[in-house]
C-alpha positions in Angstrom: 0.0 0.0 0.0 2.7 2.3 0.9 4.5 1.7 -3.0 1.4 2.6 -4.1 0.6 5.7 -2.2 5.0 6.6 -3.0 3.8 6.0 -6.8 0.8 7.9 -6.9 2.1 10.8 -5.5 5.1 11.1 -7.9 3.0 10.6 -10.8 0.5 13.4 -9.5 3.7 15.7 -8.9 5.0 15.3 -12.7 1.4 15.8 -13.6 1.4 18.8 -11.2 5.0 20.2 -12.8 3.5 19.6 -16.6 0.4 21.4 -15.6 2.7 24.3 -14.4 3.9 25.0 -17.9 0.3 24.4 -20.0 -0.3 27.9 -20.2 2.7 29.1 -21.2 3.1 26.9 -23.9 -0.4 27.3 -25.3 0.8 31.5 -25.4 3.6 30.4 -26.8 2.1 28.0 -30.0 -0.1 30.6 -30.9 3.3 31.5 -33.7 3.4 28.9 -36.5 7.2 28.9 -35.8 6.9 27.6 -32.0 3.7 25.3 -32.9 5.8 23.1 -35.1 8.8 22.1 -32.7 6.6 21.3 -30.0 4.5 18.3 -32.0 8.1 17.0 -33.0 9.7 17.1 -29.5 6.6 14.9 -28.4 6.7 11.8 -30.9 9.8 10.1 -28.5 7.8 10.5 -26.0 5.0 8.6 -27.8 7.3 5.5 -28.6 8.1 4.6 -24.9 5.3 1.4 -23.6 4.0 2.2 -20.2 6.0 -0.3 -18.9 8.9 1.9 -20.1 7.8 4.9 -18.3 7.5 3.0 -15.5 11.1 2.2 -14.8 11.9 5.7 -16.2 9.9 6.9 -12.9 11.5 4.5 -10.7 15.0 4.9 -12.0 14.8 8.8 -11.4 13.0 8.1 -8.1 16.4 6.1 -7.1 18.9 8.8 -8.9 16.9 12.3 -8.8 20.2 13.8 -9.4 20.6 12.0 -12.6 16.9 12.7 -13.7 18.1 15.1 -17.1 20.7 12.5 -17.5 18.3 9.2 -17.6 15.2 11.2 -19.5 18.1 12.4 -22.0 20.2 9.1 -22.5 15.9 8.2 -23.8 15.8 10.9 -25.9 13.6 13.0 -23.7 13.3 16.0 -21.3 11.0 16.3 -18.3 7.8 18.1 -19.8 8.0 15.2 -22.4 8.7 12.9 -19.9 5.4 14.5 -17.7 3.8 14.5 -21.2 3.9 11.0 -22.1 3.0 10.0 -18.3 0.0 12.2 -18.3 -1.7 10.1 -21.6 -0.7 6.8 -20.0 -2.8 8.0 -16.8 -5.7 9.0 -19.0 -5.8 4.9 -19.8 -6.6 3.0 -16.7 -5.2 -0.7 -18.2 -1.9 1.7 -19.3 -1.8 3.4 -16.0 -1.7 0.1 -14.6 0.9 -1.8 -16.7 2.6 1.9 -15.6 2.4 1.7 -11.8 3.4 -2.3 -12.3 6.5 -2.0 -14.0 7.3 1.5 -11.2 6.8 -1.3 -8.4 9.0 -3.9 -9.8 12.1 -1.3 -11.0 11.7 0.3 -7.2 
């Protein structure tokens, strides 16, 4: 119970950091210019499984100094990270295979 509670609440705080820039960047795509990059830096993000993410999390969770290391030796940064862990959560069976493979790389 207490892994699950420790997992919830770090996925709630990347959702809660991700949330923290939405505005922003919806200012900011407003330009055709900034529009474009953003949809590309996304699609790595969009490759990794759930069960991917998942030891992502848990890997950072064990080295939080090393976070911008580990998200960049995957070819992402932490609002893509936050991104791609945000649409897994919108999928309960994803969110699932997520919080599974956070558990077992803890």
């Amino acid at each position: 119970m207490k892994t699950l509670l420790t997992s919830s609440a770090i996925v709630m705080l990347v959702l809660a950091a991700g949330c923290k820039n939405n505005p922003s960047s919806t200012a900011a795509s407003s330009g055709s210019y900034n529009a474009t990059p953003s949809a590309q830096s996304s699609a790595p993000a969009a490759s990794l499984s759930p069960e991917q993410l998942g030891t992502l999390g848990a890997q950072i969770k064990k080295q939080p100094n090393d976070a911008d290391k580990i998200l960049a030796d995957h070819g992402l940064n932490e609002q893509q990270f936050a991104a791609a862990v945000r649409k897994v959560s919108e999928n309960p069976a994803d969110a699932k295979r997520y919080a599974t493979a956070y558990k077992s790389a803890s």
